[in-house]
N, C-alpha and C positions, 0 to 999 in steps of 0.2 A: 504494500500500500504506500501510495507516495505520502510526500508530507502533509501535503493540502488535505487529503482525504482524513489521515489522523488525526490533524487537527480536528476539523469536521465534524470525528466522532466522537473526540473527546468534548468538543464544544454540545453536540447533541444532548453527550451522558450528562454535561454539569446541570445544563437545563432541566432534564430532568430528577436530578438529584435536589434541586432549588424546590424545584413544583412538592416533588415526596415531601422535604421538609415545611413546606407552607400550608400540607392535607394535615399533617402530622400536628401542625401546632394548632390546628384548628378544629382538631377529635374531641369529641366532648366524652374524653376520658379521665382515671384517674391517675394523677401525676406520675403512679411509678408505671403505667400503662405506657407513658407518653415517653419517659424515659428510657423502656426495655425498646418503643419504637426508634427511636433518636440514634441508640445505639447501635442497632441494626443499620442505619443509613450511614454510618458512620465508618463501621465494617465494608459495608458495601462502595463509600468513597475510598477507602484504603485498598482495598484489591484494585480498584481499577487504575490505580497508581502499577500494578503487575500483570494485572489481568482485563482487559477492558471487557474483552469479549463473556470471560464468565461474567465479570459485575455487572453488565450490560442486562445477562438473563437473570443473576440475581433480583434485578431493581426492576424487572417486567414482572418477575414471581411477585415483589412484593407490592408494586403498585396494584398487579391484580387482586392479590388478597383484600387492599381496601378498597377498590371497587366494590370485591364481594360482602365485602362485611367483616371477612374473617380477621379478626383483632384479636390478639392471646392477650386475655385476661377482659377484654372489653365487652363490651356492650352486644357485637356482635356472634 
């Protein structure tokens, strides 16, 4: 992949990684909810420092899961 392209996808992943964290502060969960979430995105911005391609599917697993609902420990 040339450089233009990697950029590109890193520029993608961050936006998305912004968006996860702006669902996240906006969960009307309870705080350690919000924190076990927080640090999961956080794990998920540190691989893609090694791994773009896994973190990539990681952060599609987990934005799906709050589309669905599925929250450990929350509401849904």
């Amino acid at each position: 992949m040339d450089n233009d392209g990697q950029l590109e996808l890193y520029t993608a992943v961050a936006a998305q990684l912004k968006e996860a964290h702006r669902r996240v502060r906006a969960l009307q969960v309870p705080e350690g909810v919000r924190m076990a979430l927080t640090r999961k995105l956080l794990v998920i911005t540190a691989a893609a420092k090694h791994d773009l391609a896994g973190a990539t599917r990681r952060l599609e697993r987990f934005t799906a899961d709050l589309d669905e609902g599925r929250i450990p420990g929350g509401e849904g």
